[in-house]
C-alpha positions, -999 to +999 in steps of 0.1 A: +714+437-040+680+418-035+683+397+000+682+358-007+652+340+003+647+308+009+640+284-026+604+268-010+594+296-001+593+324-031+562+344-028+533+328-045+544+292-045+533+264-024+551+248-004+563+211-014+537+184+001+554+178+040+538+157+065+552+175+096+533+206+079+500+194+069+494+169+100+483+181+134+505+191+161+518+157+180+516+141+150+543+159+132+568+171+165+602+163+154+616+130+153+644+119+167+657+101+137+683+126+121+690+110+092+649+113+085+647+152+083+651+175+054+687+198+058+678+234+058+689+255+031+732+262+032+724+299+039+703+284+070+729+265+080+755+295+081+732+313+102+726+284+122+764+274+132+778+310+137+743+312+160+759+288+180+797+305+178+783+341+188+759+324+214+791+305+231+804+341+231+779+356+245+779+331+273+812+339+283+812+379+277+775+380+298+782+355+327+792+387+348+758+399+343+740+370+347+755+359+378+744+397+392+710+394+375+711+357+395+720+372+429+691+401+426+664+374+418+677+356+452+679+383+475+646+400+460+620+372+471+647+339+474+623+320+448+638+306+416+665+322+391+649+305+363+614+303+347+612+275+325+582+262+299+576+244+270+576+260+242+574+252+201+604+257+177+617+240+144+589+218+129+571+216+158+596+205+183+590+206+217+614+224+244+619+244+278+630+275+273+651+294+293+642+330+310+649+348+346+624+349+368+600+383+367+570+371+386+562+360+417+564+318+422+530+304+407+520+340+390+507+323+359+478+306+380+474+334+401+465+354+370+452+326+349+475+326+329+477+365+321+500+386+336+503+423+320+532+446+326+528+464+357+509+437+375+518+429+413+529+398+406+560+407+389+585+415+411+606+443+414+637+432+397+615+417+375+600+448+361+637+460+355+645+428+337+612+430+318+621+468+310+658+460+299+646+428+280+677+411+307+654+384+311+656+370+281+698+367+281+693+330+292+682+317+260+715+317+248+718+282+266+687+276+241+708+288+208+735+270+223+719+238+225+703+240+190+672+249+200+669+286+191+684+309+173+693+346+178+665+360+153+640+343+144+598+340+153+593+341+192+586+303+206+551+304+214+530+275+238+517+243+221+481+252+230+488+278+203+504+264+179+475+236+183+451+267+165+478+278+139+462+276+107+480+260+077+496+292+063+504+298+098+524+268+105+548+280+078+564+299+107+578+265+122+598+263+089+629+282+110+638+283+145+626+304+169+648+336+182+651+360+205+649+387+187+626+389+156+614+409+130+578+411+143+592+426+173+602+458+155+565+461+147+546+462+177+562+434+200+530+432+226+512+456+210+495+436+178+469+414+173+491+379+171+476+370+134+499+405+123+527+392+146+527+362+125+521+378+091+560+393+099+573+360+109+564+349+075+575+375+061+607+366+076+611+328+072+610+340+035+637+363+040+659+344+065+694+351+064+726+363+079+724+393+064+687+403+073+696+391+107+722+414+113+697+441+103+671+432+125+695+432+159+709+466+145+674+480+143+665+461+178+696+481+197+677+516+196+642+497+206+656+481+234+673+508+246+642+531+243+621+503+262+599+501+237+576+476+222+559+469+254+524+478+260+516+482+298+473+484+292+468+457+262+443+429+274+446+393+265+419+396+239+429+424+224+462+402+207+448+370+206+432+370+179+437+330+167+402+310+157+396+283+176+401+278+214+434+277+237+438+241+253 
């Protein structure tokens, strides 16, 4: 049986005129009038609720582990648990995402914003967490709170998403995940205009059923440690036009 995709978004069709789409970045971040925004499709919002279910779950079942990954993070170098930053998700919505700690406190202008695996300035439990993908368990607090979802295109920085083209943007039409099918492909190791190619390819494919596929095929990967790249330079991936703000 074919997987559903979603109705706007059958291959060769445009996409219905949308001024959140086609105007620049602040000028279509999501509004905080509800009643103003388009529902998703129901098969969406199935994935979106039991998202939210599993992710209350997972909260309880992995608070054990957190707590420990907590206490390691402390007694390592006593900086911060949590790294937070702004990220973008859902039509261009802007919010802090939640991830341990892996780097030393102020790493990202210490290495200008570039920090490659292996670098000094992750820390040793950090490295472990990077390797295990453990750092990333805290965005369940973001699924929980609406603002992510378990699959879905990673949540990239608004500077960006500022040099998204068009085409590009279409990857706002879902929210952002943890897991994701460009992941499966290369993760690190791809130029980003490929890594978005696949999360197009997905927000035309998005559904509970294609999910569930994607975190079965993510187990294996994760538990290889693969996907990471330890030698890849900043501009070997970013390949975007224009220039980062």
């Amino acid at each position: 049986m074919a997987r559903p995709t979603l109705p706007q978004l059958r291959r060769g069709a445009e996409l219905p005129a949308s001024p959140w789409l086609r105007s620049p970045l602040r000028a279509w971040e999501g509004s905080n009038d509800v009643q103003s925004r388009p529902q998703p499709p129901s098969s969406l919002r199935l994935k979106y609720a039991l998202d939210r279910v599993f992710a209350l779950l997972a909260l309880i079942v992995a608070g054990p582990v957190m707590a420990a990954v907590a206490i390691a993070i402390k007694l390592d170098d006593d900086g911060p648990v949590f790294f937070r930053q702004e990220r973008v998700g859902l039509r261009g919505r802007r919010f802090r995402i939640w991830k341990f700690r892996t780097m030393v406190v102020n790493a990202e202008e210490i290495g200008k914003g570039y920090v490659p695996e292996g670098s000094d300035l992750i820390t040793r439990v950090g490295g472990f967490l990077r390797k295990s993908s453990l750092d990333e368990v805290p965005q369940v607090l973001n699924i929980v709170t609406g603002e992510m979802s378990f699959v879905g295109p990673r949540p990239t920085i608004p500077s960006q998403v500022e040099r998204y083209t068009e085409e590009q943007r279409r990857r706002l039409l879902v929210k952002p995940g943890i897991l994701g099918w460009a992941q499966l492909h290369g993760r690190d190791s791809i130029p980003w205009s490929k890594r978005i190619q696949y999360d197009l390819e997905y927000v035309e494919r998005a559904s509970v059923s294609f999910d569930a596929e994607i975190i079965w095929r993510t187990i294996p990967m994760v538990l290889r440690g693969g996907g990471v790249t330890d030698d890849v330079e900043p501009w070997e991936v970013d390949d975007l036009g224009g220039t980062a703000g």
